[in-house]
N, C-alpha and C positions, 0 to 999 in steps of 0.2 A: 686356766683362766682365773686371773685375780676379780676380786671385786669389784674395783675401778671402767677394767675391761668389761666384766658383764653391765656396767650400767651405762658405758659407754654404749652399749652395743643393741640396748633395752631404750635407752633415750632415741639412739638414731634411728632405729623400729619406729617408733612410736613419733618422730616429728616428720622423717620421710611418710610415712604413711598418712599423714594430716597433710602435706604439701602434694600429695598427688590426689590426694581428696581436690586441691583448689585446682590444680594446674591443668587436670585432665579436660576438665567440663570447659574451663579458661580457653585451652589450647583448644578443644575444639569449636567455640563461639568464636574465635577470630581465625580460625579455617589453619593452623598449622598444624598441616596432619600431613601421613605418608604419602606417597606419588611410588605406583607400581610401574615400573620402565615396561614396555612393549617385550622387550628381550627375556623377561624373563618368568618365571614358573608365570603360567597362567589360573592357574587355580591359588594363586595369594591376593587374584584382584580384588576379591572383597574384602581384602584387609585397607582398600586405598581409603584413604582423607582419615583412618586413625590418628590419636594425636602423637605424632613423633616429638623428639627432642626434648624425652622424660629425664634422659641422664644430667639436665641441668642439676637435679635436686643431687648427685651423686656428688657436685660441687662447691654446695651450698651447706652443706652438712659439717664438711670439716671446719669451715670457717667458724660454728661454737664452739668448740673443741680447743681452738688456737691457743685462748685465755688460761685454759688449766693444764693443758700441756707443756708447755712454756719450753719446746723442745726446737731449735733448729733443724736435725733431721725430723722433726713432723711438717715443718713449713719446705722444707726442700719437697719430702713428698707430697705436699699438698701443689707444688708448685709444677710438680712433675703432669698431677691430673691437669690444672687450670691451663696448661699453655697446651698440651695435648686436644684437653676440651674445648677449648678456643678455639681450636681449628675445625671440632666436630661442629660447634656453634654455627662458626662463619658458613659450613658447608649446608648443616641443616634451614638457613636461611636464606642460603641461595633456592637451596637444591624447592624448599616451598613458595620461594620467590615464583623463580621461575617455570616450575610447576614440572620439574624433570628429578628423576633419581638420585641424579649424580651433581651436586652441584658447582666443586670445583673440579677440574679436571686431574687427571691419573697424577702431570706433571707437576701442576699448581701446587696439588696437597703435598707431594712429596717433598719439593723443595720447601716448604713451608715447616715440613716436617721435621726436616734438616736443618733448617735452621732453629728450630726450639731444640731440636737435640745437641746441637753445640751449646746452647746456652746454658743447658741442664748438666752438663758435661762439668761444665765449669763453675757452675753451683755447686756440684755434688763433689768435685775437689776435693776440697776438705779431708770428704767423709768416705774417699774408696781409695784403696790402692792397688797398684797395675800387674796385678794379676788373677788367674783364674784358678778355683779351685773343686777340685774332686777327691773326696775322702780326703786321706792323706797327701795327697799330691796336690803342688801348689806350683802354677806353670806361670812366671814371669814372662810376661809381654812387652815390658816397656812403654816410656807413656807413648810413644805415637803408636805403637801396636794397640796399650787397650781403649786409647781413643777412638782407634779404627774398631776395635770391639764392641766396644760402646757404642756409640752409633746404628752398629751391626744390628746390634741385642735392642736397642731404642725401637729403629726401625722397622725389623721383623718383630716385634711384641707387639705395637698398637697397629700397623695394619693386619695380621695375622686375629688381631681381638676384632677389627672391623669385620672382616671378612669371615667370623662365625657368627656372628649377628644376624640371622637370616632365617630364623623360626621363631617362636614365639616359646619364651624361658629358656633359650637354648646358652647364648653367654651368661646370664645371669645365675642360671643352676650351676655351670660350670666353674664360674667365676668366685660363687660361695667357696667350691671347695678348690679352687687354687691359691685363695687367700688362705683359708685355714691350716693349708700346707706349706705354706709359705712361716705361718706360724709356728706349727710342727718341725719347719726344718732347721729355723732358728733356735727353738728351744733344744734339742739334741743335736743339735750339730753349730755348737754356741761359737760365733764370731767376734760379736756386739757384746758392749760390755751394759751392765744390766741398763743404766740411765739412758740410751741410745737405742736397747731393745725395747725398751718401753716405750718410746715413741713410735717406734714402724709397731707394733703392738697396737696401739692405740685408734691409728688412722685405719689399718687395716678392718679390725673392729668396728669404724665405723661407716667403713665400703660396705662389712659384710649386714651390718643392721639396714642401711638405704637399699641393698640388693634385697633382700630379705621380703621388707616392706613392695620395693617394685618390681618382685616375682608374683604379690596377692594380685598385681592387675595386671602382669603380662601372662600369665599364665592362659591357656589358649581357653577359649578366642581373645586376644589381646585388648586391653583397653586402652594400653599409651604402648608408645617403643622406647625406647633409651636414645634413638637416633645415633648418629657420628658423635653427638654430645658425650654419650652415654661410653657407648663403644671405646672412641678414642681417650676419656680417660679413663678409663678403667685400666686398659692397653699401660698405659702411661705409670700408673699407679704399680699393678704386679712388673711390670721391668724396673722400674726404680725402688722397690723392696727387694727386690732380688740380690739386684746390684750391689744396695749396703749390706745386703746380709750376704755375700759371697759367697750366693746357691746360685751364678747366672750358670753352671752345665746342669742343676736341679730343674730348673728352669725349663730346660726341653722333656724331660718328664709330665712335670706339673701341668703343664699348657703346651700338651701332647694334643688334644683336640685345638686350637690351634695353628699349631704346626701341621696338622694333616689337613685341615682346612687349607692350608697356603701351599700346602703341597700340591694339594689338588685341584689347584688352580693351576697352578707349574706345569704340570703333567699335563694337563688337557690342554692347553695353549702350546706348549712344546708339542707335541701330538700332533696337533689337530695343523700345525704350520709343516710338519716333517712330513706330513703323509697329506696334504694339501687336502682336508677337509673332515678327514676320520675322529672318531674321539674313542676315549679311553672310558670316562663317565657317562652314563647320560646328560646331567649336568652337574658342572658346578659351580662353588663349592658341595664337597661331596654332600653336605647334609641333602642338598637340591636332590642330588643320585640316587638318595634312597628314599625319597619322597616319591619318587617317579616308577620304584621297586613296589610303592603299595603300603611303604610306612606310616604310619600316622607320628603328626608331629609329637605328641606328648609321648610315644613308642623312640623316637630318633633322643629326643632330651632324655631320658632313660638310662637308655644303652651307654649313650656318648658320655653320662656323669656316670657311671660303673668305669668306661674305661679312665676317665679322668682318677678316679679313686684308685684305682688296680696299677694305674702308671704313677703317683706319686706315690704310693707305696714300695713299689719296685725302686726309684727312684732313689730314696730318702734311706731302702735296705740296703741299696750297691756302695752307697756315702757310708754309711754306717760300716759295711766293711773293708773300707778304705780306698774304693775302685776297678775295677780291674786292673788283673793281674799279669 
């Protein structure tokens, strides 16, 4: 960590944590606060009318940054959270509008999703080329292959980052330390040439000071959420640092919690349709599963950042010896 970095990282502490001083008490004098859906855990009722849709200030941050960065891949990935968080926006506006969970539907976000991600595709142009890497081995896709990759990796990162959002600190803990591995995997397993590392350096840095700052008030019992704001771009931000830094198979490591969130939604939906009613979990996503085992929430954020740590290190060790073999 240079200089620059830590004061990057010591500024966005210290203005995120002054913006959630305003927004919270703000957010909740004009009533934008959570909406607990009927469906689901019932003991998170008392979390309803909290104020959601904290992750604005995750978006608001890099834009001081712009001026002394003066880097295109920082504004591509800043570009990557804003149209992501755009959509957590419109949803957490519905979703307090209309006073329901979910506010745009499964199909609505998706496509909406997909179409930011063609657009980000072709942003990020420039700045990636079409293939994928593991250690030493570097597997040529082709552009209409790693477009269909890209995509892939778009779309499974930010709803997969949605869909761990569901305790209180639980993306945010984890989210610290998949940015900083993300950092980690860049500096030893150098792609970027330094002017261009120093960009994704930089913004990442300044996700992890705003995270940092809105862990002091999501930390349980929660004072605000991040909402789909928060969530999707986050989601948006770690798949578009990946991607320039050609760690997208690290990737499945790092944001291993995640992935097993999305899994196990998979599994219990497949399940629960094959055997017309049975499930696999009690509920999910699994974090719900072990809530209902007698876990406490600040027990499940714990565990789940051990294993986040223990899988990017694995991870970042398999790279480092080239892959399997």
């Amino acid at each position: 960590m240079n200089i620059f970095n830590l004061l990057v990282f010591l500024v966005s502490f210290a203005v995120s944590f002054v913006l959630f001083l305003i927004i919270i008490p703000l957010f909740r004098r004009h009533g934008i606060g959570q909406f607990i859906r009927p469906e689901g855990p019932i003991w998170h009722k008392n979390k309803e009318g909290t104020p959601t849709a904290g992750g604005i200030v995750f978006l608001i941050l890099p834009l001081l940054f712009i001026p002394f960065v003066r880097s295109r891949i920082f504004v591509a990935l800043y570009f990557a959270m804003l149209l992501n968080g755009a959509i957590g926006i419109l949803d957490d506006f519905l979703s307090v509008k209309q006073k329901e969970s979910e506010g745009l539907s499964v199909r609505e976000r998706l496509l909406l999703q997909l179409f930011v991600s063609v657009i980000l595709y072709f942003l990020f142009k420039p700045f990636i080329q079409s293939y994928v890497s593991f250690g030493k081995y570097n597997i040529q896709l082709g552009t209409i292959g790693y477009f269909l990759f890209f995509l892939f990796v778009a779309l499974g990162t930010v709803n997969a980052f949605n869909l761990t959002d569901g305790i209180d600190g639980l993306l945010a803990s984890n989210s610290i330390i998949m940015t900083l591995f993300i950092i980690i995997g860049m500096a030893v397993l150098p792609v970027l040439p330094r002017s261009e590392l120093g960009a994704v350096n930089a913004i990442l840095f300044v996700a992890i000071g705003s995270l940092a700052a809105y862990l002091w008030f999501n930390s349980p019992k929660a004072e605000v959420f991040m909402g789909d704001t928060g969530s999707l771009s986050l989601g948006g931000l770690v798949f578009a640092a990946a991607v320039i830094a050609k760690l997208e198979i690290l990737l499945v490591f790092i944001a291993i919690i995640p992935v097993i969130e999305a899994l196990s939604i998979f599994i219990q939906v497949s399940y629960f349709k094959a055997t017309h009613g049975k499930r696999v979990f009690k509920m999910a996503p699994i974090h719900h599963h072990f809530e209902k085992c007698g876990w406490s929430e600040s027990k499940i954020v714990f565990r789940f950042a051990i294993i986040t740590l223990v899988s990017s290190m694995l991870g970042i060790l398999l790279f480092l010896m080239g892959g399997f073999k």
